[in-house]
C-alpha positions in Angstrom: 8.1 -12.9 7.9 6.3 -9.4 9.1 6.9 -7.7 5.4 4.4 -10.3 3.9 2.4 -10.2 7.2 2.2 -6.6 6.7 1.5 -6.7 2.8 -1.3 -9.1 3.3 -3.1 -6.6 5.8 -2.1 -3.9 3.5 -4.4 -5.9 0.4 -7.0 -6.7 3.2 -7.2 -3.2 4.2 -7.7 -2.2 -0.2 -10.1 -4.7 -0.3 -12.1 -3.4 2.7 -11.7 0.3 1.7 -12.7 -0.2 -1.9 -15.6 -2.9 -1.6 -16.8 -0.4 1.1 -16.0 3.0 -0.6 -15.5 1.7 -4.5 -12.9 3.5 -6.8 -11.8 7.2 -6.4 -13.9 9.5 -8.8 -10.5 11.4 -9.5 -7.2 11.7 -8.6 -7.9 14.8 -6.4 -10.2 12.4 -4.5 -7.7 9.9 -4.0 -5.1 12.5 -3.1 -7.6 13.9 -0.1 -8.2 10.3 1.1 -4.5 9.8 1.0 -4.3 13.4 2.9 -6.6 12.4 5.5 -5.4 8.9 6.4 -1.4 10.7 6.6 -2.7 13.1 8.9 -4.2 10.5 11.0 -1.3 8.4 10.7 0.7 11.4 12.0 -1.7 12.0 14.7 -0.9 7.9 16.1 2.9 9.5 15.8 2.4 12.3 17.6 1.0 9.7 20.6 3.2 7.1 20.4 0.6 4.8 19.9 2.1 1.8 18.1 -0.4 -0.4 17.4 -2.5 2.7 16.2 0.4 3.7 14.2 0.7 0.5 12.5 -3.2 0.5 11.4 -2.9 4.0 10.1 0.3 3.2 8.1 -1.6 0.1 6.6 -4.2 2.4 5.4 -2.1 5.1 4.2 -0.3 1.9 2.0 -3.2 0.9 0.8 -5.0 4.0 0.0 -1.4 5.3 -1.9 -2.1 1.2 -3.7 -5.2 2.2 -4.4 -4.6 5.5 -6.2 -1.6 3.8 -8.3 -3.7 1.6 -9.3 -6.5 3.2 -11.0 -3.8 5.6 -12.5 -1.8 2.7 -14.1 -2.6 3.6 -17.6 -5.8 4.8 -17.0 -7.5 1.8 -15.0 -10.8 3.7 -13.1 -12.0 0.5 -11.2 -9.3 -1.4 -8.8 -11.2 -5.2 -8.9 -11.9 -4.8 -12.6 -8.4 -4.7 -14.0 -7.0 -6.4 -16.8 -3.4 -6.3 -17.2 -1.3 -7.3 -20.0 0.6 -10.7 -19.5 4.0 -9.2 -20.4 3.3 -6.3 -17.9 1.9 -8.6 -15.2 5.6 -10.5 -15.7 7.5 -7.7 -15.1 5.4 -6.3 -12.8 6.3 -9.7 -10.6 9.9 -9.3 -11.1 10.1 -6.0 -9.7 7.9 -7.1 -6.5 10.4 -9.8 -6.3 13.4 -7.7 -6.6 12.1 -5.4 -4.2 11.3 -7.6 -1.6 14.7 -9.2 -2.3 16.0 -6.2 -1.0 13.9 -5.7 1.9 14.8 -9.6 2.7 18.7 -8.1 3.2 17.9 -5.5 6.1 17.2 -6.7 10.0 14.5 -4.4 10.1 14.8 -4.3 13.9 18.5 -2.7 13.6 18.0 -1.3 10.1 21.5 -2.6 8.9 22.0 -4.9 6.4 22.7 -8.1 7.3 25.7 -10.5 6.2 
């Protein structure tokens, strides 16, 4: 399905960024990287471009990952987290759930399906 399609180049796209780049050294950083990848994202809009658009809307995803991350309670490294097991399980659920609710829509028409 394209949603998983998508979140996999999503994580590829964190990996890349962060192996290449490493953590943010603050949340102001993070918020200008996210700034700068939106604006480029809007540019790709602006043109009508739609692969471009889709790249730039990966990156923005996983930059916006990327600073959630490091901000969950505190975390300063994105490959270096430990998370608590109880966490980790409800952290799952609510992916599930979520993409649950994605599963409902025909993303080509935007309407939910029956």
């Amino acid at each position: 399905m394209i949603i998983e399609e998508t979140i996999k180049d999503v994580r590829a796209e964190l990996l890349r960024a962060h192996e290449k780049y490493g953590s943010f050294h603050s949340p102001h950083e993070g918020y200008a990287v996210l700034l700068e990848e939106t604006n480029e994202l809007w540019t790709a809009v602006k043109q009508k471009s739609g692969s471009d658009i889709y790249h730039e809307a990966v990156q923005v995803a996983a930059m916006a990952i990327q600073i959630a991350v490091q901000s969950y309670q505190g975390i300063d490294t994105l490959l270096d987290t430990k998370v608590d097991p109880v966490i980790e399980d409800e952290l799952q659920k609510r992916r599930d759930e979520w993409l649950k609710r994605w599963d409902e829509y025909d993303l080509s028409t935007g309407e939910r399906r029956q």
